[in-house]
C-alpha positions as CSV (number, residue, x, y, z in Angstrom):
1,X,22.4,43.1,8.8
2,X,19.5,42.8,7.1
3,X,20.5,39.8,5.0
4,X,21.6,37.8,7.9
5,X,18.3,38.2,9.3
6,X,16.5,37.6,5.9
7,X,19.1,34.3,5.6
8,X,18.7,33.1,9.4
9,X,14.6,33.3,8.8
10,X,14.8,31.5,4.9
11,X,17.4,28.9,7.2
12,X,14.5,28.7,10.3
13,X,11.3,27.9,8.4
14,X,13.3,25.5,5.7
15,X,14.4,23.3,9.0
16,X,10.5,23.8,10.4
17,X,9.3,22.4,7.1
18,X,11.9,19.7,7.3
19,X,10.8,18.6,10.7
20,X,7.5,18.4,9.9
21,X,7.7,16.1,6.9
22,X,10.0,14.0,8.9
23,X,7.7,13.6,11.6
24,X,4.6,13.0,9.7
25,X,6.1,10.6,7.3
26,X,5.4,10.8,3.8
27,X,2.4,10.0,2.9
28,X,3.0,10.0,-0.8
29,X,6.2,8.4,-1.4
30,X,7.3,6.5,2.1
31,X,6.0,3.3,3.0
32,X,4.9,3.6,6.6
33,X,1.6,5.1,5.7
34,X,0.4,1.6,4.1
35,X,1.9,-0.9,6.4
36,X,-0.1,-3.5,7.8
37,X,-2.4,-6.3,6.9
38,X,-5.2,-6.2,5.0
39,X,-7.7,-8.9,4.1
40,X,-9.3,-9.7,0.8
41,X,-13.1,-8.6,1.0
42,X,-13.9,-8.6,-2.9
43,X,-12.6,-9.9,-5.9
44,X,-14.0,-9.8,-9.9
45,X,-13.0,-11.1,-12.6
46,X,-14.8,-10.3,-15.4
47,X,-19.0,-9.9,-14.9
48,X,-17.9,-11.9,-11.6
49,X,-17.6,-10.5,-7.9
50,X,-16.8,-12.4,-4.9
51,X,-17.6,-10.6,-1.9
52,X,-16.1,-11.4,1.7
53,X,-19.3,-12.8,2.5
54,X,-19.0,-15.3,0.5
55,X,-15.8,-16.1,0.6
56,X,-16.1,-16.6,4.2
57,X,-19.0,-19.0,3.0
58,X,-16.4,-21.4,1.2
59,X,-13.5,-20.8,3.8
60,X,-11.7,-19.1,1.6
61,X,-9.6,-16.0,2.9
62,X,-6.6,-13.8,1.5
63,X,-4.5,-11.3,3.0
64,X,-2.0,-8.8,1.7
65,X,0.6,-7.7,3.9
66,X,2.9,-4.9,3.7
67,X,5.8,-3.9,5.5
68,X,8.2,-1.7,4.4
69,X,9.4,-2.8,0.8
70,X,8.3,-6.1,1.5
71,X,5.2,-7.5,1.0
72,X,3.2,-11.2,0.8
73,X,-0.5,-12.2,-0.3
74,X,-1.6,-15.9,1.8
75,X,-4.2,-17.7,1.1
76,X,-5.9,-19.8,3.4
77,X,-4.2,-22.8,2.5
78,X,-0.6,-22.9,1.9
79,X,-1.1,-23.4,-2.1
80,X,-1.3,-19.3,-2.2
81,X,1.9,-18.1,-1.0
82,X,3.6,-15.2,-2.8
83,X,6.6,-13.3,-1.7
84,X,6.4,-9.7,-3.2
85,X,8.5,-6.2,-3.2
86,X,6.7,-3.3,-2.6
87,X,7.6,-0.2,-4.0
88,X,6.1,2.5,-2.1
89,X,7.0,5.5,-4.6
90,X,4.9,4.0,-7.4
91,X,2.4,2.4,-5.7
92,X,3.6,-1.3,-7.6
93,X,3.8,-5.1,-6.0
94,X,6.5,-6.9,-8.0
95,X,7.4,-10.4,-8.2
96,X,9.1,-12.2,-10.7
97,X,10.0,-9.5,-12.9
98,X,5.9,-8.7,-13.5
99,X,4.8,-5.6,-11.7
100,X,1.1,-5.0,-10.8
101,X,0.2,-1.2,-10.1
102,X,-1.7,-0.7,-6.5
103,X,-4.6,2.0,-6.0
104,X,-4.9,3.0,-2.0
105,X,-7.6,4.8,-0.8
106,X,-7.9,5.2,2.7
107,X,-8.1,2.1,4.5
108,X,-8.5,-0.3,1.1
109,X,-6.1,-1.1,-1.6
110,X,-7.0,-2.6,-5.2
111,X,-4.9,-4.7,-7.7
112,X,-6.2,-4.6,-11.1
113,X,-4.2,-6.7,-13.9
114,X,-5.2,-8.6,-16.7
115,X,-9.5,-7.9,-15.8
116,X,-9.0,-9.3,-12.3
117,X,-9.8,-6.6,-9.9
118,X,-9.0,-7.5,-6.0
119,X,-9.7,-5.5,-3.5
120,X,-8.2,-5.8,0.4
121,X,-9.4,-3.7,3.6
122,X,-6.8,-2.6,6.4
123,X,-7.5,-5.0,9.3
């Protein structure tokens, strides 16, 4: 009797964990914790940083959006259009066969590849 009890109570707190991760999503792994748009509010390239402000100065904007496994960066005119996969697991923005690793913390994401650094804000 005792192992049946032991069993039901490994069985009750396995589907209490389950729930839980289900209902909070996974924040590590799954992409509904970054979906949405952000904007571009810095970008270096070298010794060189653009900051929103002045981007805003030369009507020049960017945004990233994510959603899902799909993602797209527009420019403010239509000569900066990409298509992208998102792969939420690794963190990575792929197009073309090139990948670009993503660093999210909190409400900002960066892209870093070949010593240009960009850097977009959750709208």
């Amino acid at each position: 009797m005792k192992k049946i009890v032991s069993l039901m109570a490994v069985v009750l707190v396995v589907m209490m964990a389950a729930a839980m991760f289900t209902a909070c999503g996974d924040n590590n792994g799954g992409s509904a914790s970054y979906d949405g748009t952000y904007n571009l509010v810095e970008m270096s390239m070298g010794d060189t940083t653009i900051n929103a402000d002045l981007l805003k100065s030369t009507g020049q904007s960017m945004t990233l959006t994510i959603n899902g496994t799909k993602a797209s960066l527009k420019g403010s005119d239509d000569s900066m259009n990409q298509e992208l996969e998102f792969d939420p697991a690794n963190k990575t923005f792929s197009a073309g066969g090139e990948s670009v690793p993503a660093t999210f913390d909190g409400n900002k994401v960066t892209l870093e590849e070949s010593g240009t650094k960009m850097v977009f804000e959750k709208q």
